[in-house]
N, C-alpha and C positions, 0 to 999 in steps of 0.2 A: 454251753460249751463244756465239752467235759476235761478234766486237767487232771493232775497227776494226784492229786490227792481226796480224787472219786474211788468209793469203791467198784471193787471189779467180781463178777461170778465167774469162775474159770471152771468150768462143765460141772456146776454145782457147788463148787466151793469156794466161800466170799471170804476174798483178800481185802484186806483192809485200805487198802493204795493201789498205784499205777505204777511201784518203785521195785523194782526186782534185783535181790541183791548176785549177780554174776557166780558162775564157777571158778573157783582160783585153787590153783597147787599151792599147798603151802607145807606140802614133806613133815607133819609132827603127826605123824602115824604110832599109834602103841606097838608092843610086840604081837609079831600078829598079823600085821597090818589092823590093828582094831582101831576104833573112837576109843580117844581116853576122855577124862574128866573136864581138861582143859578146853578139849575139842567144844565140847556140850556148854562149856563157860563162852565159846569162841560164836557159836553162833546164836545161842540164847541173848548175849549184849545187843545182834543185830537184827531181832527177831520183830521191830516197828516196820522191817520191809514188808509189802505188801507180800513178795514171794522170796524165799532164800534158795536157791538153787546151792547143791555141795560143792564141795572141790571132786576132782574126777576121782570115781571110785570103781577097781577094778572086778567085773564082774566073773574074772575068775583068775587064778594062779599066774598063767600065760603073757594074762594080761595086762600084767605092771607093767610100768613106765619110766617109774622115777623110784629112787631111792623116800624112804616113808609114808608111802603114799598106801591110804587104806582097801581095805575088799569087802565086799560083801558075795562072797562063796563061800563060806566056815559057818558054822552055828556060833561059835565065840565070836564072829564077824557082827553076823546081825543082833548078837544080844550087844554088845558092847556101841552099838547105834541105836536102841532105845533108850539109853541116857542121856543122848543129843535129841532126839525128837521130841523124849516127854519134857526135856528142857526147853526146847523152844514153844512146843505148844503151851504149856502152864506162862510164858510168857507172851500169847496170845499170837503167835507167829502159824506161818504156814510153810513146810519144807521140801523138797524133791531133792532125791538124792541124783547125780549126773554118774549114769554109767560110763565107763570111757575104759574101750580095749584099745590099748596103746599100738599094738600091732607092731610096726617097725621100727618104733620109736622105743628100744630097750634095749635092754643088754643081757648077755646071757648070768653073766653075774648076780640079775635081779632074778632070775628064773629059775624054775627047781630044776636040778641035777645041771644046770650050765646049760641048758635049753637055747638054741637058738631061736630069737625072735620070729615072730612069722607074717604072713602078710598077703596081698592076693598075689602078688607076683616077688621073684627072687630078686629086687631093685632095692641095694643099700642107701640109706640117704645120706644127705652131709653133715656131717658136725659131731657134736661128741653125747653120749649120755651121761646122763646123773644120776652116780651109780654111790654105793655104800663107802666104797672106798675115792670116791671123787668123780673126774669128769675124767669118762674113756672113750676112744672112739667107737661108733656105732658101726656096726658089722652086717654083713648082708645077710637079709630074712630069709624065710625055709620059704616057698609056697605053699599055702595051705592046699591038703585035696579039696575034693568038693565035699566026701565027708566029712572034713573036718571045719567046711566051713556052715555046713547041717548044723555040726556040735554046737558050735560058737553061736550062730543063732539061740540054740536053745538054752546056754549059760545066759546069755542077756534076761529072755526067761526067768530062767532060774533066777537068778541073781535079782531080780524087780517081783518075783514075789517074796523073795529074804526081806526086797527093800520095806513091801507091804507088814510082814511080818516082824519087822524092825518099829514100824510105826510112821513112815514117811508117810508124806497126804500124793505123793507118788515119785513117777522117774523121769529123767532127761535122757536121752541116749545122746553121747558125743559123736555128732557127725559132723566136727569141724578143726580146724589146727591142727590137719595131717595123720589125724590117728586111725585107727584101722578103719570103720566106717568112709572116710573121709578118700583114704588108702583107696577103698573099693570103687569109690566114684572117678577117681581121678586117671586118666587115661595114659599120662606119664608113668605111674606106677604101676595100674592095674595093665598088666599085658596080656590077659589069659585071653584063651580062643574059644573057652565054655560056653556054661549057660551065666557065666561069672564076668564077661568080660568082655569086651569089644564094642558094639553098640550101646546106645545112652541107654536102651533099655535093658541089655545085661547089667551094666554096671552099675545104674539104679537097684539091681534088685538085692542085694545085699542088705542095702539100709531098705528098702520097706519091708523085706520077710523079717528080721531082726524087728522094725519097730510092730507090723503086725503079730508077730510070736508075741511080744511085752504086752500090746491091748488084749489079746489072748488070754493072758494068764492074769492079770492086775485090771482089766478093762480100759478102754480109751479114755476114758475122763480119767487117766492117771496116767498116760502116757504121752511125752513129749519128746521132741529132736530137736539141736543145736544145728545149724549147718554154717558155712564161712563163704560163701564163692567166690572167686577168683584170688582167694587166699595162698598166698603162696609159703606159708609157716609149712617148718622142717623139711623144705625142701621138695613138698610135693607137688607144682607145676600143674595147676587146677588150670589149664589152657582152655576149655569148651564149657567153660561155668554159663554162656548163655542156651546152649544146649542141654546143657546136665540137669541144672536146677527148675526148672521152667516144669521139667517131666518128672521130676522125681516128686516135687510139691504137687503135679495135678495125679500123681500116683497114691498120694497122702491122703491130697483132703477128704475124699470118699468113707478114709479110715475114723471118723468125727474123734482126734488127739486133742487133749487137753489144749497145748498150743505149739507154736513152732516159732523157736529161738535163733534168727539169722544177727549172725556177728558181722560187721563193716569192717571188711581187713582191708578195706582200699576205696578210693571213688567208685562205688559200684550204687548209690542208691537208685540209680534208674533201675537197677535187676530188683534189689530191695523192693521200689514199689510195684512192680510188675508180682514178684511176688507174695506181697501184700494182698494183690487184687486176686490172686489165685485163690489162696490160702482162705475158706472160710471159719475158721478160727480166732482163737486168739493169737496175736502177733506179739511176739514178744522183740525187743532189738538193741542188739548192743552197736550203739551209733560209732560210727566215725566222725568230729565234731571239728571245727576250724580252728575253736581256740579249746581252752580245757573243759574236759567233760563234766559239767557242774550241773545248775539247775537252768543253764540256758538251752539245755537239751529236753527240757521239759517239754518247751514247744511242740515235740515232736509227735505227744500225746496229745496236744491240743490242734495239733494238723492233722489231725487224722492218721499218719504216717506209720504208728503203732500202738498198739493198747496198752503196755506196757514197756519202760527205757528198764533197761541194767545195767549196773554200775559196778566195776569191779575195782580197781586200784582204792578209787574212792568212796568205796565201803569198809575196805581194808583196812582204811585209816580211820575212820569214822563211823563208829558203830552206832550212834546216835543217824544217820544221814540222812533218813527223811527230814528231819526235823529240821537240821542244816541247810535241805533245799528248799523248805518252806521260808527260811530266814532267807536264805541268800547267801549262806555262810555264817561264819568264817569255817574254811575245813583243814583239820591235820596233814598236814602233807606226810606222805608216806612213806616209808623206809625200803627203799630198793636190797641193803644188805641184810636186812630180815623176814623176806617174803619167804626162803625155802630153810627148811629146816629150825630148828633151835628150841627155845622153849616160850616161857610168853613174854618175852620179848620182843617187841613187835608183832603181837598175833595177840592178847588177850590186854595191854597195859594202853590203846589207847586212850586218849579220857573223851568223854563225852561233855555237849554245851555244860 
């Protein structure tokens, strides 16, 4: 039987575990948007995961989201991320950086020149962003043309070989929690009448020319996708998730990608294993679980259900956390008013067993 503390070959490259440590914002971006010191202190402590996936890292200016949140589109971007990688490698980790174009999810504020955010169609969502100066309301996106959604493909590109040139062992593409990828899929959002929008195979194709552009430039065995279905974060109305995702994974797996990351944003694991069975890769899954997400989601690796669990709140707290799930505990419970922004407080002072 294989369990969580087998190792795993993810298209050539041996993770030490089954334990993938999740993407998470946590706003302690340098000037810049760069990795600072603390960063590389932040994920080197967590570097026993079999895989650390980043916090969402914008693959180009447009494409922030959140107030300190990092890029890699600068030359000062990707050097100031080879002191987090050769930190986690020298501590025997393995790391992919998660591209994430926020798409509607910004503020002009975050943007150069007061840019308004953009998106595949002109649909504001609700709530407020998390901007420099606080939380302001979100404002309605521009539409992207279609050459401009050429461009943005090729920033993904771009930006996943900075990552390569950074020293990341590769990339995740965010196509999930509403952000532009996520955007393109969704049929509430996406309203266009192109070659961008309408049928599941328009609106598919965004996320697979975007992830094929990334094995392109970085090769497949280093590229990866997050998806969420029937996800309903920031307000994007994922309503044909059995239609969407079914086509867009048998659009994938042809492409042989490192692996493909589905988040459980609701009782959907019947799609989950449906897509499981599609997907001949690696599966990666962040579960949705009944009681707390501990080490009794290990199972899930031992049913066959995914080749690798991640864990995000609960890595957060516990940078020690393979180790944790192999005891069974005890785990630091986490700090809700220190997840965005600060310093290391809450981000590098957890203590280990």
């Amino acid at each position: 039987m294989t369990t969580a503390f087998d190792p795993l070959d993810l298209s050539g490259t041996r993770l030490a575990n089954r334990i993938a440590m999740a993407p998470m914002t946590r706003s302690r971006a340098g000037e810049g948007g760069t990795a600072t010191e603390l960063t590389a202190a932040y994920y080197a402590q967590r570097a026993s995961a079999g895989l650390i996936i980043t916090e969402g890292i914008q693959p180009s200016a447009v494409g922030q989201g959140y107030a300190w949140t990092p890029g890699l589109h600068s030359a000062e971007q990707i050097a100031s991320w080879r002191t987090v990688t050769d930190a986690v490698h020298a501590a025997g980790g393995t790391i992919f950086a998660q591209l994430m174009h926020a798409g509607r999810i910004s503020h002009p504020s975050l943007l150069p020149d007061g840019q308004a955010p953009v998106a595949p169609s002109a649909v504001a969502p609700e709530g407020k962003a998390f901007t420099n100066e606080g939380f302001q309301d979100f404002t309605t996106p521009r539409e992207l043309t279609a050459e401009e959604i050429r461009e943005t493909v090729a920033d993904f590109a771009a930006a996943a070989r900075g990552a390569v040139e950074a020293g990341f062992d590769g990339v995740e593409l965010h196509g999930a929690n509403g952000y532009l990828i996520h955007q393109f899929l969704a049929p509430g959002v996406n309203l266009r009448t192109d070659e961008w929008g309408g049928s599941v195979e328009n609106r598919i194709r965004f996320a697979v020319e975007a992830v094929k552009a990334v094995a392109e430039a970085i090769g497949p065995e280093r590229t990866a996708l997050r998806i969420s279905p029937g996800n309903p974060y920031n307000s994007i109305g994922d309503g044909d998730a059995l239609d969407t995702y079914p086509a867009l994974v048998d659009a994938l797996d042809p492409l042989g990608i490192a692996y493909l990351h589905v988040l459980e944003a609701g009782d959907i694991r019947e799609v989950t294993t449906d897509l499981r069975k599609r997907f001949s890769g690696t599966f990666v899954l962040n579960a949705l679980t009944e009681g707390p997400t501990d080490h009794t989601s290990l199972r899930l690796i031992e049913d066959g259900v995914a080749d690798l669990v991640s864990f995000g709140a609960l890595f957060l707290a516990n940078p020690d956390l393979p180790a944790r799930l192999k005891a069974e505990g005890p785990y630091n419970a986490p700090d809700p008013s220190s997840f965005f922004g600060g310093d290391a407080k809450g981000y590098t002072d957890y203590p280990a067993l």
